[in-house]
Every structure is written in structure tokens, then in C-alpha cells.
N, C-alpha and C positions, 0 to 999 in steps of 0.2 A: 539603495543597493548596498549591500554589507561591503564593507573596509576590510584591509587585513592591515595588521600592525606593523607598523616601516621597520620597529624592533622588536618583533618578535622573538622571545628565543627559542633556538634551536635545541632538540637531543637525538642522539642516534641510540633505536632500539633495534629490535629483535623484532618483527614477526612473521608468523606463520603461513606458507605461503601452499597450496592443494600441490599432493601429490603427481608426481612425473610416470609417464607410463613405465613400469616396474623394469621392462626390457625395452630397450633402443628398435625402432621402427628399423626394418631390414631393407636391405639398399635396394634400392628400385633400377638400379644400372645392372643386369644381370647382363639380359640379352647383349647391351651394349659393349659390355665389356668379354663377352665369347666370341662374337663378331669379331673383335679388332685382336685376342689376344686365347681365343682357345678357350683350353682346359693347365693352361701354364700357371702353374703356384707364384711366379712374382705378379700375375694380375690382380692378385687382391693380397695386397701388404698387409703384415697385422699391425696395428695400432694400439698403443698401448694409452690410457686415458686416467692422470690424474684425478681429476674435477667428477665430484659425486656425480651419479646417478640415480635415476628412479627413485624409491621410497627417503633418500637421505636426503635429497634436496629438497628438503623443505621448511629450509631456514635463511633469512635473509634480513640484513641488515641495512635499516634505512631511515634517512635524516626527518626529523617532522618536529613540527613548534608543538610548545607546551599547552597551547591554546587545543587542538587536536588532540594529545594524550589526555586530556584530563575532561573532555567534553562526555557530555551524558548519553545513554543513548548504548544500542547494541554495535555500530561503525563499527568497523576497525580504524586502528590511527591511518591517517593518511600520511602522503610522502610532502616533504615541504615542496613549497614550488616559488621561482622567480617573477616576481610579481610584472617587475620590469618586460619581461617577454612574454607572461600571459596575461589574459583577460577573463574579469570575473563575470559569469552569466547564469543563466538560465534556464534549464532544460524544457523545452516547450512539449517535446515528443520524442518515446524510445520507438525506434523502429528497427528491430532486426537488431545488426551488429553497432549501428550509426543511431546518432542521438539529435534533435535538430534544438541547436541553441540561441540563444537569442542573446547577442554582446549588449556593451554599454552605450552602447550607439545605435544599438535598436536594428543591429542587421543581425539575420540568422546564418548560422555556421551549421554545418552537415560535418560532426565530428564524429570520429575513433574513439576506445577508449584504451588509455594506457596500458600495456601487459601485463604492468605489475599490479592494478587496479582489478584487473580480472582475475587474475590468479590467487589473490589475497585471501587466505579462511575466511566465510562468511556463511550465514545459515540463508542469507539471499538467493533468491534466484536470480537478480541482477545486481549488480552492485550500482548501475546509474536508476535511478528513475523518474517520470516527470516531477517537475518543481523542483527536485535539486539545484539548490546553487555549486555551481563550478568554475572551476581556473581551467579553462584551456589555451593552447600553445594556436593561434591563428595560421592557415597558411593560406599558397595561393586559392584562385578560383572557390571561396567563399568555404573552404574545410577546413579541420581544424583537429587537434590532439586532445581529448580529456585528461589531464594529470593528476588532479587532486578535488575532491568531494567535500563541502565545508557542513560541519554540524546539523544536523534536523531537528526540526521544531514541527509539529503538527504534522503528524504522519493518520494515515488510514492504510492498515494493514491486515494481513492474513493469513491464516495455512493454509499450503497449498503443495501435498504431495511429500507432505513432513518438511517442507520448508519454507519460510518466510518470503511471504508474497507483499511487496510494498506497493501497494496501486499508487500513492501517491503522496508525496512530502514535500512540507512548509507551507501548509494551509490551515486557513482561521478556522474555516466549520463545516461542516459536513450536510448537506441536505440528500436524507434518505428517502429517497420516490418511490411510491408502493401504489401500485394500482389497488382499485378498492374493485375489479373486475377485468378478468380476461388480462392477466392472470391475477388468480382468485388473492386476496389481502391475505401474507401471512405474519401476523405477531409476533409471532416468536422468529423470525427474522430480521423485524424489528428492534425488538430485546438486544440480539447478538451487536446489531449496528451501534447503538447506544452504548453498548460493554465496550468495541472496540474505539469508538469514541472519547468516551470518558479516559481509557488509558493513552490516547494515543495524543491528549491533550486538544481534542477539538471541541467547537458547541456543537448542537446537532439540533435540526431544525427538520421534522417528518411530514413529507410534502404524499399527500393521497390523491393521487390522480384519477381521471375519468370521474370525474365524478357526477359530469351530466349525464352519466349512464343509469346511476342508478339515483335511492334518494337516500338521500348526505343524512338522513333523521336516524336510522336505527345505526349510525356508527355512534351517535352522539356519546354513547357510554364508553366506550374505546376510545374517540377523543378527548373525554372530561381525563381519565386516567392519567392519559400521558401529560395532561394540562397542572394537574394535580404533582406529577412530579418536578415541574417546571421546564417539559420541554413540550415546544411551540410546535401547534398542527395548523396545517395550512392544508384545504380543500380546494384542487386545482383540478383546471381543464385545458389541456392546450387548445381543443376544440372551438369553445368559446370565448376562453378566455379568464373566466372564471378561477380568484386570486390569485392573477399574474403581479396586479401589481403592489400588493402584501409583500409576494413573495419579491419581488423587485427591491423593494426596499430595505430588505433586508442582506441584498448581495450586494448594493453601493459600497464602493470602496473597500473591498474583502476579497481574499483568496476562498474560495469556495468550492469542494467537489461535490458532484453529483453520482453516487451509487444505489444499484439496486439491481433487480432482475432483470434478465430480458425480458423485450416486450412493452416496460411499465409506464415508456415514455419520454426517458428521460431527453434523447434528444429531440423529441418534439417539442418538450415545454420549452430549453436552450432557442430553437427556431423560433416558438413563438415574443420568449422575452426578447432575442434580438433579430427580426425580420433580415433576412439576407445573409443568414448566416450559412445555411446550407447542408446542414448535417444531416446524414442518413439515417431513415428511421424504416420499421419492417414492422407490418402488423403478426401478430401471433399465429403460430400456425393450429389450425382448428383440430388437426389430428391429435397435435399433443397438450393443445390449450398451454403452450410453452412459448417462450418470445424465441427468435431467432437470433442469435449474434450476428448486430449488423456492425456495433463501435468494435472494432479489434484493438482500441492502445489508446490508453489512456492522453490526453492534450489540454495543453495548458492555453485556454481561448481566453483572450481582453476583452471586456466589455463595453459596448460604446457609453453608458451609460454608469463606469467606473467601476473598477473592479476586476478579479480573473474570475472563468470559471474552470471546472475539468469534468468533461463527459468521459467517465468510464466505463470498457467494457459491462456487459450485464452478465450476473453472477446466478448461477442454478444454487448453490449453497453458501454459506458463510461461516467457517471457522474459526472460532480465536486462536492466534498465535502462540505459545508461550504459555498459557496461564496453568497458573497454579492451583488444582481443587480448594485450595483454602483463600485463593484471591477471591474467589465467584462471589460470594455475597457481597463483598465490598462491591459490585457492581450494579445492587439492588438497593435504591438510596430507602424502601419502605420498610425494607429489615431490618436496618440499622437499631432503629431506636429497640426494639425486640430482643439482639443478638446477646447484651449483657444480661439478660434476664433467664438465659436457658438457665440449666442445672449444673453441664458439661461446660469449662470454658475450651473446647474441641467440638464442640457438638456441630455436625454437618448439615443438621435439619431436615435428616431422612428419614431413619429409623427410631432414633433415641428418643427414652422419657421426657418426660418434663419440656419438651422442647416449647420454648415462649413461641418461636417464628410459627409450628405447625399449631397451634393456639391461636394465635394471630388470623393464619389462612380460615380455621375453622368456624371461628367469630365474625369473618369479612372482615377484619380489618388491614388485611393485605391481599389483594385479590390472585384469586387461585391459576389465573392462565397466568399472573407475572410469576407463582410460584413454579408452574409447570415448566417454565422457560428457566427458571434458577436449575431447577433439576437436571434438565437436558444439557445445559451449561457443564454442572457439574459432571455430570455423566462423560460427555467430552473431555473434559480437562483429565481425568482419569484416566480414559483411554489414551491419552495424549501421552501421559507418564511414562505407560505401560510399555510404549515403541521404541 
């Protein structure tokens, strides 16, 4: 469990805190106050009000150790906190407004989170999520106050809605579950997985489910590929059984999320690795050959067998967050060697002459569905600019 430094030091900044409704919410005692006092002018005193409002309050000044201002990462700085009176934990599961954490002691707290934690500028859609580590304020009957959010490391994240979707942070690797039927294997969802991986500082490990459905032979060329780039495929069945315990041994003693579509399995194969576990699974509906959302919030489960996992809801698309049209090839490690070789040192690998990468694709020696996925990458990220 992470430490905080007994001497820390302290600074007091500035930041930026979302805008207050422009005009003040109108009194809701009308009735109450005609009842007891009329249509009389001293019923409703004017008040005159120093202390900003609306659009101008949105500055605030607040204490946080140098450790927190100078951490990597998009966070905002956090507020310092009394170590003394809180405890540092573990966010097991967001639900709704309350977070369920898990102290040093191994008990779980049903906590709040700070106002000024919520209100903080952030391109988040939540500012808590599972696997956060946290300092909260303990109180009675097992709840508790979230105050301050300590640094992330191995994040899996998203766009979602033009804002930053965190499924899930402080995890070792990622295992992406793709059905190889019902619903149909898409690659180039794959691709995206791997992109947000790689920036997000995870390993990724692509798990092809169902596979007693069909025969494992004609993927073979789609598994060499990915094998070729140095990321590991594992041919699974929670049905049978079939590489559970491949994939077993490679979640011992690791933080591990599990993402991918609805439908694709994922918390079948979770049930199957640890019998009793009990997680809801929904087979695909035949009308839309679509999974149904049965996980709604991502959780942070222990393995008996060593290790976390995290069954995340199942995702109809997948966006990258943030990137930049000129990052995308940095996400395709077979273009790399290619890229110094164009003509343009700008060259996007679309349109333009001499391009070594469209060379490359043309000769096979960078295969054309990983190209197509660069493209559509690219394509996004552009559009992304553009909003």
C-alpha cells in the first residue's frame, strides 16, 4: 500500500474550480412567506452580498504537497490532507454519487466525495474511479469522506461524449476479450485497444473467446500478426474450458482489467477462472446479434488464486482520448522502421508521394487491415481536433 511522506512539503496554489449557476436559484419560500406576511415590502429584505458570484467564482485557493503539483498525468493537483485522521484506500466500485473502498484493514467504507474534489476543472467525467487510491476521512456505521486522489499509474481510458472516460486506474495489463462469433471478431477494435494501451502504460494480452464454436485454424493468420508484434493471443472458452489456465497464469499476482464488447464473455470467463464468483452474464440478443449491457460499473474483484481483477462494463465503440493526428503512427510499432524513409518528414501516409509506409502496405510488408485501422485512427483524431 502507498505511504505518504510524514514531511511532505506543502504549497498553496490557485486552481480552477467549474463554473456557479450565472444567477442565484430563486427562493422557494414564496407561498410561505404570503401566508404569514401578505403582499408587505418588509417580507422580503434586500440583501446586499459581497462574496462573488456565478461566472467569477471560479477561483480558489488551496494547500497540496509538491509531490501532487509536480506528478505526471492529466489530475488536477489535489488538496493536502491529515494523514493523522484519514486512511489511505482503495476504490473497489463507483456507484452513483458513493464509492465503496476498501481501508488498510481490509474493511470497506461506502464513501462521499469532497465538494471541492467535484467541482475541480477536469476533462473527467468522474473525478473518483475504480482503482484509485485514496485518503478518506472514516466515520460512523462503516462511511466515509473522499478528500484527496494520489497519482495514477496504468490507466484504461476513453472518449466519451467529448470527455474523458476513465474505466479504470492503477492496473498492470489489460486483457482484451473478443469474441471470434456472436458478436462477430472486430480488428480493428482490437487496434484501438492496443493504442489506448500502449499510451496508457499497460501490457495487453487479447483473449478470443468462444472458440469452441467455431474452428480456431482460419484465424490462425490474425493470430500470427498480433504474435509477430509481440502481443500474446490466448484462444478461450469459458464453456469448456479451453485456455483458462494459460490465461490464469498470467493474472497471478497482477492488477488486471478485462474490456471489450457486450456479449463477448467477459464475465463468463471471470466465473469460469474463479468458480463462485457469481457475476452476471446475458447471452446476445439474436435481433441485433449485439450483447446486452449486463456489468453497469466497472469493480475491482481479488483473486483467490492472487491477484485483482476488473470486469468492465461492455463497450459498443471505442475512442481514443486526446490524441493527436501526428501521435497515431507512433501506435503502429510495423511502421516505425518505414516512417524515416518517406520523402516528407510530415508525411501522414495518405495521400503523399514517395510514401515508404504506403510502399510498405503495397509489397505486404505491413499488413493492409493494420493499415486500414491506422487510417480510421487517423481519421478520428482529426475529427477530435476539429470540436
Amino acid at each position: 500500500m502507498l505511504q505518504c511522506p510524514a514531511m511532505d512539503k506543502k504549497k498553496k496554489i490557485r486552481v480552477e474550480l467549474r463554473k456557479n449557476r450565472s444567477k442565484p436559484p430563486r427562493d422557494k419560500r414564496w407561498t410561505q412567506e404570503f401566508q404569514e406576511h401578505g403582499f408587505t415590502e418588509d417580507a422580503q429584505p434586500s440583501q446586499e452580498r459581497v462574496r462573488a458570484k456565478g461566472e467569477l467564482s471560479r477561483k480558489r485557493t488551496i494547500i497540496t504537497s509538491e509531490e501532487a503539483l509536480h506528478s505526471e498525468g492529466d489530475q488536477p493537483p489535489m488538496p493536502a490532507v491529515d494523514t493523522h485522521e484519514c486512511l489511505l484506500g482503495r476504490v473497489l466500485k463507483v456507484q452513483g454519487l458513493y464509492s465503496v473502498v476498501e481501508g488498510p484493514d481490509g474493511k470497506t467504507y461506502r464513501c462521499a466525495v469532497r465538494r471541492l474534489l467535484k467541482t475541480l476543472v477536469t476533462d473527467e467525467r468522474n473525478v473518483v474511479t475504480t482503482g484509485d487510491r485514496v485518503w478518506f476521512r472514516p466515520a460512523a456505521a462503516g462511511e466515509g469522506l473522499i478528500e484527496s486522489i494520489e497519482p495514477r499509474h496504468g490507466v484504461l481510458t476513453r472518449s466519451s461524449r467529448r470527455r474523458e472516460h476513465v474505466l479504470v486506474a492503477n492496473v498492470d495489463q489489460l486483457v482484451v476479450v473478443m469474441s471470434l462469433i456472436e458478436p462477430d471478431l472486430k480488428p480493428h477494435l482490437i487496434d484501438r485497444y492496443l493504442a489506448c494501451a500502449q499510451r496508457g502504460g499497460l501490457e495487453t494480452i487479447i483473449c478470443l473467446n468462444k472458440a469452441d464454436l467455431v474452428d480456431p485454424v482460419s484465424y490462425q493468420p490474425l493470430i500470427g500478426s498480433y504474435a509477430q508484434l509481440g502481443v500474446p493471443v490466448i484462444l478461450t472458452s469459458a464453456r469448456t474450458g479451453l485456455g483458462l489456465e494459460l490465461l490464469k497464469e498470467r493474472l497471478v499476482g497482477r492488477a488486471t482489467v478485462f474490456s471489450g464488447q457486450s456479449g463477448v464473455g467477459k464475465s463468463s470467463l471471470l466465473n469460469a477462472l474463479q468458480p463462485g464468483l457469481g457475476l452476471r452474464g446475458r447471452e446476445v440478443s439474436e435481433a441485433t446479434e449485439k450483447g446486452r449491457h449486463t456489468t453497469t460499473t466497472a469493480e475491482l474483484i481479488p483473486l483467490a488464486f492472487g491477484g485483482w481483477a476488473v470486469d468492465t462494463p461492455g463497450v459498443r465503440q471505442f475512442q481514443l482520448w486526446n490524441i493527436r493526428p501526428e501521435e497515431v503512427e507512433g501506435f503502429f510499432a510495423e511502421m516505425r522502421p518505414f516512417v524515416p524513409l518517406c520523402a516528407f518528414p510530415d508525411c501522414s501516409h495518405t495521400h503523399e508521394d514517395r510514401c515508404a509506409v504506403k510502399l510498405a502496405v503495397e509489397r505486404r510488408l505491413i499488413s493492409e487491415r493494420r493499415y486500414l485501422s491506422y487510417l480510421g485512427m487517423l481519421q478520428s483524431a482529426r475529427e477530435e481536433r476539429h470540436h
